[in-house]
N, C-alpha and C positions, 0 to 999 in steps of 0.2 A: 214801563210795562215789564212781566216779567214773567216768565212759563212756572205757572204755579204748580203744575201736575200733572202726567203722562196717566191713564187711565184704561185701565184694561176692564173688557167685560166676558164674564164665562159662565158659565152654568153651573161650576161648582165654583166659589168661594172658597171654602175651607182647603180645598186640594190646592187650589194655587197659593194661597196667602202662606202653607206650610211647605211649597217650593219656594217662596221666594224667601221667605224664615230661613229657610235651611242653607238655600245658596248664598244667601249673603249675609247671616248674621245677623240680620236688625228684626228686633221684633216688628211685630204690627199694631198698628192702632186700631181695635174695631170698633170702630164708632156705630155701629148697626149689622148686625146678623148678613145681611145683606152690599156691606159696604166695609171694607178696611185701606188703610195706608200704612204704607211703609217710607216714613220721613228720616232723609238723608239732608244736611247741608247744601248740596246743589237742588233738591229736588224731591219730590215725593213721587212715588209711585203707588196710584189707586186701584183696588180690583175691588168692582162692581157686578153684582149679581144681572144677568140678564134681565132679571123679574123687574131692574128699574127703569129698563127701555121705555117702555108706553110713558114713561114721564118726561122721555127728553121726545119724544113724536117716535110714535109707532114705525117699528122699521128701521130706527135712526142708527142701531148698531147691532153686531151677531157676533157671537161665540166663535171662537176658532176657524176664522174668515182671514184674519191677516196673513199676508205677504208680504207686505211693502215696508217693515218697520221694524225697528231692531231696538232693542233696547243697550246702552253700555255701560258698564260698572264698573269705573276706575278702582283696583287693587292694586297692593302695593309690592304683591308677589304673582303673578300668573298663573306661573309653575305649582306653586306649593296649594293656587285658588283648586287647581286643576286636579289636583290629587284629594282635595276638600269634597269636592264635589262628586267623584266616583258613585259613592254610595245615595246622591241626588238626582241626577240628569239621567234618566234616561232614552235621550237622543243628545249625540254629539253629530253637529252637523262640518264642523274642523279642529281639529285639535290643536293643538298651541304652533302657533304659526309667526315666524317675523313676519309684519307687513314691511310694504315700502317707503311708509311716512312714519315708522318712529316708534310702533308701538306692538308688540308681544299680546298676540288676540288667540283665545276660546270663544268657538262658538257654538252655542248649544239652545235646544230648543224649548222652551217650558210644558206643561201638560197639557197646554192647548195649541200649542205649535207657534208661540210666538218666540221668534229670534230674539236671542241674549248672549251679548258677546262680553266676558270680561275680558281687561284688556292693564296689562302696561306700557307705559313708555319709555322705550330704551335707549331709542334716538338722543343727540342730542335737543335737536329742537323739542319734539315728543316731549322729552320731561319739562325743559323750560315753559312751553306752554301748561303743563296739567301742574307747575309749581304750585306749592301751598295749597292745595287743596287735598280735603279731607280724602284717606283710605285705609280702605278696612282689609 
């Protein structure tokens, strides 16, 4: 098994899918008015129009209702993400911070107020685990 896709729902579409264009570079896929991804190598990231709720059961998700969940985005410069992003985020919820396990974190919030931390590893172990893997 294998997590195919993190999936965000919002009421505007096009406003997220050109925040998440912008803060990281990867274009989108839109596969429907209504529906795009942004496919990365570890992962895709989906943002889904509320209007397709009643298909998953009525009530089953809402618009800028998260708390609990962050999303991360291994880059391969923090600092220089951090200075990229200025004219994007507007909410910074921590500015570029060592944590205590290894890795050099932004945390900023998207247009619906879902947490986005980009993040390097600076630690030694920090980098040996994120080795070889793709960043942008």
């Amino acid at each position: 098994m294998q997590l195919a896709a993190t999936r965000i729902f919002t009421d505007d579409v096009d406003a997220l899918v050109a925040f998440y264009e912008k803060a990281t570079g990867i274009g989108a896929a839109r596969l429907h008015p209504l529906f795009a991804e942004l496919r990365t190598p570890a992962g895709t990231l989906a943002i889904a129009s509320t209007e397709t709720v009643p298909l998953l059961g009525e009530g089953a998700a809402e618009a800028r209702a998260n708390r609990s969940v962050a999303l991360d985005f291994l880059v391969a410069d923090m600092d220089a993400t951090r200075e990229g992003l200025r004219d994007v985020v507007d909410t910074v919820v921590s500015e570029p911070t060592d944590m205590p396990w290894g890795n050099r974190s932004l945390l900023v919030r998207d247009p619906d107020g879902t947490l986005v931390n980009f993040f390097t590893p600076t630690g030694e172990a920090a980098r040996s685990r994120f080795a070889g893997q793709a960043r942008g």
